[in-house]
C-alpha positions in Angstrom: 77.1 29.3 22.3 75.3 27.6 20.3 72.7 26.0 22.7 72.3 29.7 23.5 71.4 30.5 20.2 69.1 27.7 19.9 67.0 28.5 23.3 66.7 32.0 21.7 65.6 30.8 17.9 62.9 28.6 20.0 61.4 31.4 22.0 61.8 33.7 19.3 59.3 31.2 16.9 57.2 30.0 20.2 56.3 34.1 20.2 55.7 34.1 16.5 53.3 30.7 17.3 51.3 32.3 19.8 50.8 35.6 18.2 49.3 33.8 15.4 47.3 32.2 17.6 46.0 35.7 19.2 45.5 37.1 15.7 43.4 33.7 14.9 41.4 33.9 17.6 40.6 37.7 17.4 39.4 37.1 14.1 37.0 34.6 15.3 35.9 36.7 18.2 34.9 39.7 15.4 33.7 37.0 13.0 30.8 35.8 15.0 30.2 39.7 16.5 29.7 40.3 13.3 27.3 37.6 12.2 25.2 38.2 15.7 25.2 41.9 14.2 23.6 40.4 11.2 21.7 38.3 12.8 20.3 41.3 15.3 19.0 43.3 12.6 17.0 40.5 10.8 15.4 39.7 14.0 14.7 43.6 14.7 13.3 43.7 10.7 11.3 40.4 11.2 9.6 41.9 14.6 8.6 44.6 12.5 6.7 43.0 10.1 4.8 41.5 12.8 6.9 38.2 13.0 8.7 36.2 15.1 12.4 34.6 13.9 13.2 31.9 16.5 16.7 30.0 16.4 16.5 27.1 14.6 18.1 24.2 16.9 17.2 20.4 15.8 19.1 17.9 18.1 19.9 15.0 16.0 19.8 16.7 12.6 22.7 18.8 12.1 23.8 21.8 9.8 19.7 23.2 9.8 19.7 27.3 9.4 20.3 29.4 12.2 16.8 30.8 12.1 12.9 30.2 11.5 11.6 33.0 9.9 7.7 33.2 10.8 5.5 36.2 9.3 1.8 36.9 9.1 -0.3 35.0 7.0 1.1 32.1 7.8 4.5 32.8 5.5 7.5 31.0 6.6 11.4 30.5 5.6 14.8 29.4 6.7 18.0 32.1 6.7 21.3 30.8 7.3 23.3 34.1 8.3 27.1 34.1 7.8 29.6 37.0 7.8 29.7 39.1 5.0 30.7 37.0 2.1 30.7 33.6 4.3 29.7 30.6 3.2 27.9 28.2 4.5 29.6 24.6 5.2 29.1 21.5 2.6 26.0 19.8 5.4 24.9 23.7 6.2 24.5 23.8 1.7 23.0 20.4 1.9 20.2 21.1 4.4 19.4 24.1 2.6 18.9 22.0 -0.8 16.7 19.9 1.0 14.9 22.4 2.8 14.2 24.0 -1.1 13.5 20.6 -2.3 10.4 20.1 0.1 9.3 23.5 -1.5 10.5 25.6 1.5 11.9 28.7 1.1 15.7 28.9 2.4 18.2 31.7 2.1 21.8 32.5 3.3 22.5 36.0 4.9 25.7 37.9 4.8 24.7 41.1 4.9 22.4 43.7 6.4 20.8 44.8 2.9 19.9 41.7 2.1 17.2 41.4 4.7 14.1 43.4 3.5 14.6 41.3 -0.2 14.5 38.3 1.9 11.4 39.7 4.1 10.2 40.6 0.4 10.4 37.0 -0.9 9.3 35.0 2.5 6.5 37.5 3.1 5.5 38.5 -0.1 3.0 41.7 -0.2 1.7 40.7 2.9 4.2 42.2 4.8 4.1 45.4 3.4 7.8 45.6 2.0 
């Protein structure tokens, strides 16, 4: 009896496990549909300024923002975008410092209203915001 009991307390928690693991994962899955959502729309409000925001990718120098944000004028910045109220990790934080240091200008996203200030600031009057 016993062994019986133990085979059933076993399977019971190797259930719990794995629905954990399901919920975990789920939220991961809406986590970054939610941060290409975010990302979406900045590229959308960037195209209508008259810009282009390519992804950001720099093999050999990790934790750079997601994207280059490039307006008329020759205006420029870097956005990091994260779900809403994500942060970015300690290298993402430390690329961003240095990107500021060099005199660049470099923002995190997590959130749709936050675009047209960050247009605002990048593109100054230029862009017509």
């Amino acid at each position: 009896k016993k062994r019986r009991d133990l085979f059933q307390e076993a399977s019971e928690a190797s259930s719990v496990v794995e629905e954990v693991h399901d919920r975990h994962t789920k939220n991961e899955e809406n986590k970054t549909m939610r941060e290409k959502t975010i990302e979406q729309k900045l590229v959308q409000a960037v195209k209508a300024k008259g810009g282009i925001a390519p992804k950001f990718v720099s093999p050999g120098f990790s934790g750079v923002p997601d994207r280059l944000i490039l307006l008329p004028d020759g205006k420029c910045g870097f956005v990091e975008v994260k779900v809403s109220g994500g942060k970015p990790r300690p290298l993402q934080e430390s690329r961003i410092r240095l990107l500021r240091q060099l005199g660049f200008l470099a923002f995190v996203l997590d959130g749709e209203s936050q675009i047209p200030h960050i247009l605002s600031e990048i593109g100054g009057d230029s862009c017509g915001v």
